[in-house]
N, C-alpha and C positions, 0 to 999 in steps of 0.2 A: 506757180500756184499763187494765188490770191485772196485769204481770208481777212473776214471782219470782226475775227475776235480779237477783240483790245486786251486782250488779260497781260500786264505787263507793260501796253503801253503807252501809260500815262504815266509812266516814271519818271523823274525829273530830270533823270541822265539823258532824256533825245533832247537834241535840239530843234524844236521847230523853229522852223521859216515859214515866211508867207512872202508869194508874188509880187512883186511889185504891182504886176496886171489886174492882181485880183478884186481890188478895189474901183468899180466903175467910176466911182463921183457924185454917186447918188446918195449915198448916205447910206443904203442898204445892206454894208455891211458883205457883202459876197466874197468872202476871204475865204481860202482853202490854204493849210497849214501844212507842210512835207517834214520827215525826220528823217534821219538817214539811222537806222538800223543797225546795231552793234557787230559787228563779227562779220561785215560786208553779208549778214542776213536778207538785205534789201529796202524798200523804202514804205516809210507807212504816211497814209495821206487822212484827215479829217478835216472837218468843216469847222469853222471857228464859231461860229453862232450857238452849236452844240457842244462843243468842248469834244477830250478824248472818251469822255465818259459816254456820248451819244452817238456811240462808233468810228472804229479806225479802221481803213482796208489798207492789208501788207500785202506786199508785193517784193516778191522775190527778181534778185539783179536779171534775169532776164525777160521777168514780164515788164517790168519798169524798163527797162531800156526801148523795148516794143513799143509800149504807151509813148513815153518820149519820141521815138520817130513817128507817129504815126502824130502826135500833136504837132513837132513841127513841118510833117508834109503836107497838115492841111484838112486833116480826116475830121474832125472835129467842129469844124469851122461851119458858121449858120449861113445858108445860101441866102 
């Protein structure tokens, strides 16, 4: 399951990260931030430009895990 309700998570207990990758060089900012979710609940993703307050989608450890293979097999990628 996959919701974008933030309620909770902008608490200052997640850790967000952000990509190395996420930054082109342009200056525009294209940062996407990950937490890892307390209780192995799963992992929640937001856009930094917005903060957590201009929505979070969670993702439960096996939709994340999906996303992850499917980002490094290439599904994603701009022909």
């Amino acid at each position: 399951m996959v919701t974008s309700n933030n309620r909770g998570l902008g608490s200052p207990e997640l850790r967000w990260r952000k990509s190395i990758r996420s930054n082109d060089g342009s200056g525009g900012g294209n940062c996407v931030m990950v937490a890892v979710l307390p209780t192995e609940a799963g992992h929640a993703v937001h856009d930094s430009k917005v903060g957590v307050n201009g929505g979070v989608l969670a993702a439960e450890p096996a939709v994340w895990a999906s996303f992850l293979n499917a980002a490094k097999a290439g599904k994603f990628d701009r022909a």
